[in-house]
N, C-alpha and C positions, 0 to 999 in steps of 0.2 A: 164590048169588054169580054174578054174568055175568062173563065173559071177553070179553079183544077178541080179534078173531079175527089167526091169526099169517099173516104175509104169509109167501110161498114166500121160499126161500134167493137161488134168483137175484136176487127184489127186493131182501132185505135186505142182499148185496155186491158191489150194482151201483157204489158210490162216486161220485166227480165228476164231474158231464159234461163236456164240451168247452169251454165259455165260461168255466164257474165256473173251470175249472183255468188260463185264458188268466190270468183276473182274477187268480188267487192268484199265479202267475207273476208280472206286471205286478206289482200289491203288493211282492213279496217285492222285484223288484229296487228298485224305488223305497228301500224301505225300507236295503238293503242298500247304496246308495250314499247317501244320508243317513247313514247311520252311518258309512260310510269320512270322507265331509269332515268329520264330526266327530272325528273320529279322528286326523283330519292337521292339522286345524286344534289341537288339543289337544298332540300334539306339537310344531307349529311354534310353538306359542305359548311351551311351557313352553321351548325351546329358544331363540325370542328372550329370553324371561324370564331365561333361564338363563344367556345373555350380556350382558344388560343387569346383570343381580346381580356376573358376576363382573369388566365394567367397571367397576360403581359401586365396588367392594373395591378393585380399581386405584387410582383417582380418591382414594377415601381414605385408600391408603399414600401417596399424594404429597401431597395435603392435610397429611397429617396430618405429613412430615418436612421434605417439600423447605423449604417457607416457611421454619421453623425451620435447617433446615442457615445457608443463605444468608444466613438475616439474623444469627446468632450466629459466621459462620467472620469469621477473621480472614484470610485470604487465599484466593484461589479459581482456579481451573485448568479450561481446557478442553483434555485434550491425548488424542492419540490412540495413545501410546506411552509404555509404562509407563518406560521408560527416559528420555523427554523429563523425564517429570512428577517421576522421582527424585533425575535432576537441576535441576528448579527448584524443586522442594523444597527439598531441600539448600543452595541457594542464596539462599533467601528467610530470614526472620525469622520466627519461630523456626526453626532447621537443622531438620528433620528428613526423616528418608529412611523407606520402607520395605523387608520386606525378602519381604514374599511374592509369588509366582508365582500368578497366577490361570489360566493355562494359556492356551494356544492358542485357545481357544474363547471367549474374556472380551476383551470390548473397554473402553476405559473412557471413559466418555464425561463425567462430570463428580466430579471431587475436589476437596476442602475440608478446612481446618486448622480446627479448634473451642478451645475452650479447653475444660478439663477440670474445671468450676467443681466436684465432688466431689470430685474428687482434689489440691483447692489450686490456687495461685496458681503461674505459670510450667510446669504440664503441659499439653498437649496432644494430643490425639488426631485420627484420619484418618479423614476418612466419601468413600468413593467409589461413585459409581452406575454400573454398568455393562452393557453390553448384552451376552449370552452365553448361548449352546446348553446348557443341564442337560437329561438325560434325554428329549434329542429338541425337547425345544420352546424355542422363543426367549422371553428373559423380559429385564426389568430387575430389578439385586438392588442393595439399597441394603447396603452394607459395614461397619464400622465395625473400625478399626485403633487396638488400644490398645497403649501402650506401642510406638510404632512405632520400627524402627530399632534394636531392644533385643534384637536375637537372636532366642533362646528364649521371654521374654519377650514378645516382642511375639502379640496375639492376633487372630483376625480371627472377628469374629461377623456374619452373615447377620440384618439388621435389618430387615424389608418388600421383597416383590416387588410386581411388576406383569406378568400376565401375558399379558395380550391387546394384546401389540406386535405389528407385522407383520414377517414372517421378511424376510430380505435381500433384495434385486430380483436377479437374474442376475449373475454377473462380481463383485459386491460383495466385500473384503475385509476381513477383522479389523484391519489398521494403518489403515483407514479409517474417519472419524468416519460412525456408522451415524447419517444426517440422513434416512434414510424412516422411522425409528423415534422419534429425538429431537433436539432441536435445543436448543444452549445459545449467546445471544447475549449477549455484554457491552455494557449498557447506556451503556460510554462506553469508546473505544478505545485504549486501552494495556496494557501487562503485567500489573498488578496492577490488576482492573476495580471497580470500587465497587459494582460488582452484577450478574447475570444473569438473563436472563429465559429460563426455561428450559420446550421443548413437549415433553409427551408426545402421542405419534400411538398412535393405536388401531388393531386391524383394524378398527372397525365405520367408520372415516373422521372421529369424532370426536378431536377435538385438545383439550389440557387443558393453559394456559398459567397456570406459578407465577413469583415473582422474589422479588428480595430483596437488600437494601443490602450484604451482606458488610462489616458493619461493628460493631466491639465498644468495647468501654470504653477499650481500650489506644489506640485511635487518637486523635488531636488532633480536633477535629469544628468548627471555627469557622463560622461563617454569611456566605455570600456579600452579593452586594448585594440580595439579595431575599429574605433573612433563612432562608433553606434551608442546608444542609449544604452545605459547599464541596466538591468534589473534590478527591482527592490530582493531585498536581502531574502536566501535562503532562509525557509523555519530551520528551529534546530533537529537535527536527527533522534532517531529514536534508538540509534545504534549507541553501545559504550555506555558505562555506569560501573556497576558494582554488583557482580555474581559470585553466588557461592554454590557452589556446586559440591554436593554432598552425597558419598557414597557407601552404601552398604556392604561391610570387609569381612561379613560374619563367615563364618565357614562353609554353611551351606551354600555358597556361591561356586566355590572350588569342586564341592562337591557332587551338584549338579551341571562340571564341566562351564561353568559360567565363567572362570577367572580371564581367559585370552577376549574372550568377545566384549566382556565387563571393561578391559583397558583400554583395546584397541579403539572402543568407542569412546570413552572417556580422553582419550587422546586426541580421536579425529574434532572432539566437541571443543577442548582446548587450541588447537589448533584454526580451527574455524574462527575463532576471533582473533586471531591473531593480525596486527596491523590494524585493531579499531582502539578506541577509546576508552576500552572493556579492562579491568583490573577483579580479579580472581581470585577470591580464596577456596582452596583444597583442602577437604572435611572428609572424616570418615565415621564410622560410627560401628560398634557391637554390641555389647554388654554395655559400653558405655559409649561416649562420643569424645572424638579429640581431632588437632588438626595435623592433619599432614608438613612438616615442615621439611623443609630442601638442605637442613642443618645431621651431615649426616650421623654427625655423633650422639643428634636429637633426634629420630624422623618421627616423631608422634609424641605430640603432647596432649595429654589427658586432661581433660575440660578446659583449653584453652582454643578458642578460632585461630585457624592460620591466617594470619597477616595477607590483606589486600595488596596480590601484585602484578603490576602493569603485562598485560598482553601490548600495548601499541607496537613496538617495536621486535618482530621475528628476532629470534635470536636465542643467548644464553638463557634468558630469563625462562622464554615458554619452553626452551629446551628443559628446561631442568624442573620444569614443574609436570613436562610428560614423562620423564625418568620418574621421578616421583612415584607416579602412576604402574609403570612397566613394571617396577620394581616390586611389587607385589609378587612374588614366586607363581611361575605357572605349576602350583601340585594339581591329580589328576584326582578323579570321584573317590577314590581310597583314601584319600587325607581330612582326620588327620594322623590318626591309628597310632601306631607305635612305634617307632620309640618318641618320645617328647620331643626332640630333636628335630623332627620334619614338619614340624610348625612351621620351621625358619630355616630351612634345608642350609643355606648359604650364609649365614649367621649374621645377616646385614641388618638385622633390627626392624625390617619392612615384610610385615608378612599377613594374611587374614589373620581373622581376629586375633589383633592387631592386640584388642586391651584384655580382650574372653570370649568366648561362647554366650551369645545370645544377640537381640534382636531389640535395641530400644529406642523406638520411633521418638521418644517423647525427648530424650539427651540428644538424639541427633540435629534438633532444632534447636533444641534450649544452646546448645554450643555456639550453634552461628548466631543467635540474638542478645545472648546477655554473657556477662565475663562471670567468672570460677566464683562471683563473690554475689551471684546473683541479678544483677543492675543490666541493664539493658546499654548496648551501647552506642545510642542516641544517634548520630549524624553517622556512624560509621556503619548504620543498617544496610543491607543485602537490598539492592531495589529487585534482584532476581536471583530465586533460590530455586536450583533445580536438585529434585529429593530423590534419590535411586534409591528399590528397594525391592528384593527378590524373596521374602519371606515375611512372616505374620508377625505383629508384634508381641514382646513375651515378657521384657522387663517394663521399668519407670524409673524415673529418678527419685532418690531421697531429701528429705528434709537438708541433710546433710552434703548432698553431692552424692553419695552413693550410689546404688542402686535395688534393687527388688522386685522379684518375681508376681507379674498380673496375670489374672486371666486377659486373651486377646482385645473382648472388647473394653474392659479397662483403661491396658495398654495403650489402645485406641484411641479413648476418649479421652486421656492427658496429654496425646499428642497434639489433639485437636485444640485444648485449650493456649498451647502455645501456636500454632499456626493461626488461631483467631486473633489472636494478639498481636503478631508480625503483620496478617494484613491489615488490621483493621490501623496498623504503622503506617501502611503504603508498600510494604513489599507486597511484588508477587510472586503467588507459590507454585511451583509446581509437583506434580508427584509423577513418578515413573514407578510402574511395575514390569519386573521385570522375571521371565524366565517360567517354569514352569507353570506357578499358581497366577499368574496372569489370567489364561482361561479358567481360574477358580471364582467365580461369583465372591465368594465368601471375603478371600483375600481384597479383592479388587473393590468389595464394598467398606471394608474396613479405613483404605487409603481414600477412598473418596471423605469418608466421614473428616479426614483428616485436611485435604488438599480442596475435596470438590467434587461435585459428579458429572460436571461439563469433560468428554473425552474428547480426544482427537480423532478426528474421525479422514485423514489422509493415509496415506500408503508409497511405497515405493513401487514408480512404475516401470513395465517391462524395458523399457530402453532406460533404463537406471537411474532415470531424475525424479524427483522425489514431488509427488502432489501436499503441496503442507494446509492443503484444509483449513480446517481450522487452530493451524498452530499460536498462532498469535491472540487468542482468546482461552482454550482449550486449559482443562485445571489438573488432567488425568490423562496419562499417556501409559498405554499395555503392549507388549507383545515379549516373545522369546526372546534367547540371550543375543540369537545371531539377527534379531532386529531392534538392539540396541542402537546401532549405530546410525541406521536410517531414524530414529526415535531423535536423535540428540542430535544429528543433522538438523531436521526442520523445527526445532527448536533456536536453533541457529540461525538458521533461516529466517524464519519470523522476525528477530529479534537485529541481525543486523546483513542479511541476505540484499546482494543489491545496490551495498553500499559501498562509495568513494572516498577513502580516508585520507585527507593531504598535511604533509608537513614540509618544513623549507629545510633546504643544507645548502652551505657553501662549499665548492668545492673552490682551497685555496691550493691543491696540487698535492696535495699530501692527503689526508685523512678530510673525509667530510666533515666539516662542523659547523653547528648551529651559529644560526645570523645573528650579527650585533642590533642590527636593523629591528625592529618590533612588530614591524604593520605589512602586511603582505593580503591583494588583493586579487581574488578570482571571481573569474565570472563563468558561469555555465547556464545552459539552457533553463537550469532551476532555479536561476537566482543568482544573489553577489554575496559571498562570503567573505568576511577580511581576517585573517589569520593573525593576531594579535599576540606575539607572544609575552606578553606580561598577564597574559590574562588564560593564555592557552597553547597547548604544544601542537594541538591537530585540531582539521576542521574536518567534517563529513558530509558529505552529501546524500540524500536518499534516493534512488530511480524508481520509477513503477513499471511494471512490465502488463503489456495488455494478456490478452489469453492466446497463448498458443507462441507467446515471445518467451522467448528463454536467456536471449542477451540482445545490449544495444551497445552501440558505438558511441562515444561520448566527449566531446570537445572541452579541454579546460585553456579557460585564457587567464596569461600571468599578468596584472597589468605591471609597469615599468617602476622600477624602483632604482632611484641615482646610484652611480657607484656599482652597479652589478647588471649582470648582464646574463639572462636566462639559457642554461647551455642546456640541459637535459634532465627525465624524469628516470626514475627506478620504481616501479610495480610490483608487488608480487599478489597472493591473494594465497590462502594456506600454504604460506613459507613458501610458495611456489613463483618464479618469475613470471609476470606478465607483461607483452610486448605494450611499449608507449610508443607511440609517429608524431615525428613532430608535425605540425601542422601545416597546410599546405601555400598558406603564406609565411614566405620566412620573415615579413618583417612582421610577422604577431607570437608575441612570444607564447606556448604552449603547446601542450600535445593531445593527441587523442588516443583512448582507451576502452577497451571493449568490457565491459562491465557484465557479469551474470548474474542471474537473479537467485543464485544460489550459491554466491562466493560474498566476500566481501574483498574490494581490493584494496590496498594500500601505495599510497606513491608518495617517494622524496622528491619535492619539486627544488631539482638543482640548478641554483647559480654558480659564477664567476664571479671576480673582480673584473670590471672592467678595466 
């Protein structure tokens, strides 16, 4: 047997040289960062996996109820305070309230009334979705309230979450609709909405949009003019009533150059309702108060209101009540001087002070609330009284009707006793200062004393439309004479800006005239109005504009009335024409109209005989 010969020890545990061992090194790390990015790659994968799974489970609690809530509830709520929502429950059809606390931590963002088809005919049941902290994390839990309002009885069971909402932003509160997490929009604008289109937000920045008709068996369902579901009926507008608009004629108006900007805004303000609902009485006041009247043999009667008359229809009527107005003599800062004569330069019986010299706040009210004999004049009160006034008060009235000189805040203080009195009626009041002592504290506290000391806090902005703030609240409006008319715009504004005024005519070929016919139905995106005229000559619609919209486009449908046959509308919006198109199916009768949130428009919706 041969043997191989053995090598010495030194050889055989010499081990690796120097190169091999770089190599092995080099190798090892190579390998060793290959296998990290696989590693990380494998976790971040299984962790977007992980989030995609437990959005897609999300995604299918709302799949799987919302659709269903909203199309089965019979009325529907977006409120951000349980106490708001228990009493509009309460107050809706069927009553029901409920009676549990979901704590401090629970916001609720959208609730719904269902019927309770296993449990019979006339029960139902409460499902609410809400935003709220459990155990650290933010979630949406879909609710369900049985037997609500029933005590003990009543049950609340935890029906699908959603978990991967995003937590609050900074500052955020619980009585606040949490809109980075969900959004519920009423697909058409009033109290009880016919439907919502409701977003879930994700943290991954995906968004998941459901809706649904909120509509059951119990409701009436007729078909408009385009054979679809009609809406439930428009609320009523807030546009049209009874204003009195009351101006200060004392001299000092002419004579701090006030008289042109005093009319022309008091013009643009009459004007501006024109073609609403709105009837107007024209008031002035100096030494004493009296009304303007359109009787030229008469134009001022002393201690009597001028008679309530209709703006609906542009025309002679609002003509001759801004004549009215115009007719004041523009005299210039030197009036009234001498001779007696340039009172009334043009001897038309229409001039500043009108009855005397002086300033009395307290007759200028008393005129538009109660008649010559003292009595108030009950149903025929002002629901809006806008008070113009460029100087400090200095007279009062008498026991007698008279009048007599106060100290200012005297003066002040009897005015205020009659405006306590109007509102504590239901009118609302407003006060305008105007002109000079505007920036005078002194003056400007006196009118509050009188109106309020809620001011308006809007302006006219550089591209000429007008921010109205808070017009629609606001008890105290100031500025100079040449921001009168911005002043009395977004009073306007407020009041009927926005809005769609309709009334019917026939056109039998000759002169338009009103239908024999009574009952006239539209429908628009806000709802169904029917036009009844035994009951009413116009109906209005209200539009809302979001921020940064200043007009929308606006579809009216006429439904079909026998016997006639829908030809065409006429628009204007301050006495001005605005374009109406017909609609783009000819066989639906109605047009479309572009509405601003700073006009109000008006339209005759004209038939034919057929």
């Amino acid at each position: 047997m041969s043997h191989s010969p053995e090598l010495p020890t030194s050889e055989r545990d010499a081990g690796f040289t120097l190169p091999e061992m770089l190599i092995s090194v080099m190798i090892s790390g190579i390998l060793i960062v290959a296998i990290s990015m696989a590693f990380t790659t494998v976790i971040r994968t299984e962790a977007s996996a992980s989030t995609r799974l437990a959005e897609s489970k999300d995604i299918t609690f709302v799949q799987t109820w919302l659709p269903i809530d909203l199309s089965s509830s019979i009325a529907s709520y977006d409120e951000a305070a349980d106490a708001d929502l228990a009493a509009r429950l309460a107050g809706g059809q069927p009553s029901i309230t409920i009676n549990h606390d979901f704590g401090p931590e629970s916001t609720n963002v959208l609730t719904l009334v269902r019927p309770d088809l296993d449990a019979g005919p006339g029960v139902y049941y409460v499902v609410t979705y809400r935003y709220e902290m459990v155990n650290g994390e933010w979630r949406i839990s879909r609710y369900e309230i049985r037997n609500p309002g029933q005590g003990p009885a009543e049950t609340v069971k935890t029906v699908g979450v959603a978990y991967e909402i995003p937590s609050p932003p900074p500052g955020w509160e619980h009585k606040t609709t949490p809109t980075h997490a969900t959004d519920v929009v009423a697909r058409t604008q009033y109290i009880r909405p016919v439907g919502e289109n409701v977003t879930f937000k994700f943290e991954s920045g995906k968004t998941f949009v459901s809706g649904g008709g909120g509509l059951s068996a119990e409701n009436v369902l007729p078909t408009n003019g385009r054979g679809g579901l009609r809406n439930p009926s428009a609320p009523p507008s807030r546009c049209g009533g009874r204003i009195a608009l009351v101006i200060d004629t004392s001299g000092s108006v002419p004579k701090d150059n006030g008289g042109p900007a005093t009319e022309q805004a008091a013009v643009g303000f009459i004007r501006g309702f024109s073609g609403t609902p709105t009837t107007l009485s024209l008031n002035g006041f100096d030494l004493e108060a009296y009304g303007m009247s359109l009787n030229p043999a008469a134009p001022a009667t002393n201690g009597v209101r001028s008679p309530y008359l209709s703006l609906l229809n542009p025309g002679p009527t609002v003509d001759a009540i801004a004549k009215r107005v115009t007719d004041l003599d523009d005299i210039g800062p030197d009036w009234p001087g001498a001779p007696t004569s340039r009172y009334d330069p043009n001897g038309d019986g229409i001039m500043w002070n009108q009855i005397g010299a002086g300033t009395n706040w307290e007759d200028g009210l008393w005129n538009v609330f109660r008649n010559s004999a003292g009595a108030y004049y009950g149903t025929e009160q002002p629901e809006l009284v806008v008070f113009i006034t460029d100087g400090e008060p200095n007279r009062v009235r008498t026991a007698a009707g008279g009048q007599m000189t106060k100290p200012q805040n005297e003066a002040a203080d009897a005015a205020a006793v009659v405006a306590k009195q109007a509102v504590d009626d239901g009118s609302r009041l407003i006060g305008v200062m105007v002109g000079g002592k505007s920036k005078n504290t002194t003056y400007v506290n006196l009118l509050k004393k009188v109106v309020g000391a809620n001011e308006w806090k809007g302006k006219r902005l550089p591209d000429g439309s007008i921010d109205v703030a808070n017009a629609a609240e606001a008890q105290l409006f100031k500025g100079e004479f040449d921001e009168l008319g911005t002043i009395l715009r977004s009073i306007m504004i407020a009041e009927c800006g926005g809005t769609l005024t309709l009334q019917k005519r026939i056109d039998t070929g000759g002169a338009l005239e009103n239908p024999t016919n009574g009952s006239w139905l539209y429908s628009t995106a806000l709802g169904d109005r029917t036009l009844d005229r035994s009951e009413t000559s116009s109906i209005t619609f209200d539009y809302r504009f979001g921020p940064g919209e200043s007009s929308k486009t606006v579809e009216i449908i006429e439904a079909p009335v026998g016997g006639y046959v829908f030809d065409r509308a006429e628009c204007t919006a301050d006495g001005v024409a605005v374009a109406a198109t017909p609609l783009a199916d000819p066989s639906v009768a109605g047009v479309s109209v572009t509405v601003s949130a700073d006009k109000a428009v008006s339209c005759l919706m004209i038939s034919r005989p057929a």
